[in-house]
N, C-alpha and C positions, 0 to 999 in steps of 0.2 A: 230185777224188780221193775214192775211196771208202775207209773203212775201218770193218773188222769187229772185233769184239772181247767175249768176254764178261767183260771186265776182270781182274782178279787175281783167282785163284782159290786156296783155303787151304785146304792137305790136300786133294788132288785123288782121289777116287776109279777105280778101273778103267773105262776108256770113255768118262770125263767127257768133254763138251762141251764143247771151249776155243772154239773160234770157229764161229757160223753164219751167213753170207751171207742165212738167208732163201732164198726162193723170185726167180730172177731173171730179168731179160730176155736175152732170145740174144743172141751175143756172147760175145767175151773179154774173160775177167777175169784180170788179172795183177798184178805187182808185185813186192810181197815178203812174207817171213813176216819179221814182228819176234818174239822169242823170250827170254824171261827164265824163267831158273828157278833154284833154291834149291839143286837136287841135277841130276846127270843124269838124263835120261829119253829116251823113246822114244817120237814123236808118231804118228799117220798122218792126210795129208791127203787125203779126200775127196771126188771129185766122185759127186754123187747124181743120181738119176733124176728126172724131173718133177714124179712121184708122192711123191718121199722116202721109197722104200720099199727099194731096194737102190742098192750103189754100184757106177758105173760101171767108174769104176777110182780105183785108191787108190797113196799113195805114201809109203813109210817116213821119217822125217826125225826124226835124232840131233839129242840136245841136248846139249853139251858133256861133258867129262870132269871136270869142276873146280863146288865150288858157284858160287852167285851169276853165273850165266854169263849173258849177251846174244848171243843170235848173229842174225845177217840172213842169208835163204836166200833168194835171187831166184829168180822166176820168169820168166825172160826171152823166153821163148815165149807163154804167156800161155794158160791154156785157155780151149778151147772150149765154149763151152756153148748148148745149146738151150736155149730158152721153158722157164719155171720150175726148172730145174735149179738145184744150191745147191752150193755148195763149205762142207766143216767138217774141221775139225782137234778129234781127241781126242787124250787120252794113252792109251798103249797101258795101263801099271800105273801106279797112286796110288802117294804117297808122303805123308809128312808132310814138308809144307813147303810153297810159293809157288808160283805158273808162273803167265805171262798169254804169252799167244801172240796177237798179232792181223796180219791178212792188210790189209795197206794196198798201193792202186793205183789 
């Protein structure tokens, strides 16, 4: 079982960097997103080019309506990905406060 994570992150800035797979081998990667945060917010997951230079395609994913919220979003299909392609999750806008989002599968 893989799992990505750039751990707890405090007072998240615009764009920040919650999870990076790294550059990986072809293949599907799936699972789930595990997701805690302090306030609501607004993620987007990801998938990148080999280069790490634009994304392939990307996908919006809400984070509660309530503080101190957990939520699990599966990936039950699983993408696909070519030789060095990376799968990341940013927050869309910072807040003051928490959030650790990590992609386990």
């Amino acid at each position: 079982m893989a799992w990505f994570t750039n751990g707890l992150i405090t007072n998240p800035i615009d764009g920040q960097l919650l999870v990076d797979t790294g550059a990986l081998a072809a293949g599907t990667i799936g699972g789930s997103l595990l997701c805690y945060s302090t306030l609501p917010c607004l993620l987007t997951l990801h998938r990148h080019n080999s280069t790490n230079t634009a994304d392939i395609t990307t996908q919006k994913v809400a984070l509660g309506c309530f503080a101190n919220n957990f939520t699990v979003h599966s990936i039950p299909t699983g993408i696909i990905l070519a030789l060095n392609e990376r799968v990341t999750v940013t927050i869309d806008t910072g807040f003051i406060g928490s959030i650790q989002v990590s992609l386990v599968g």
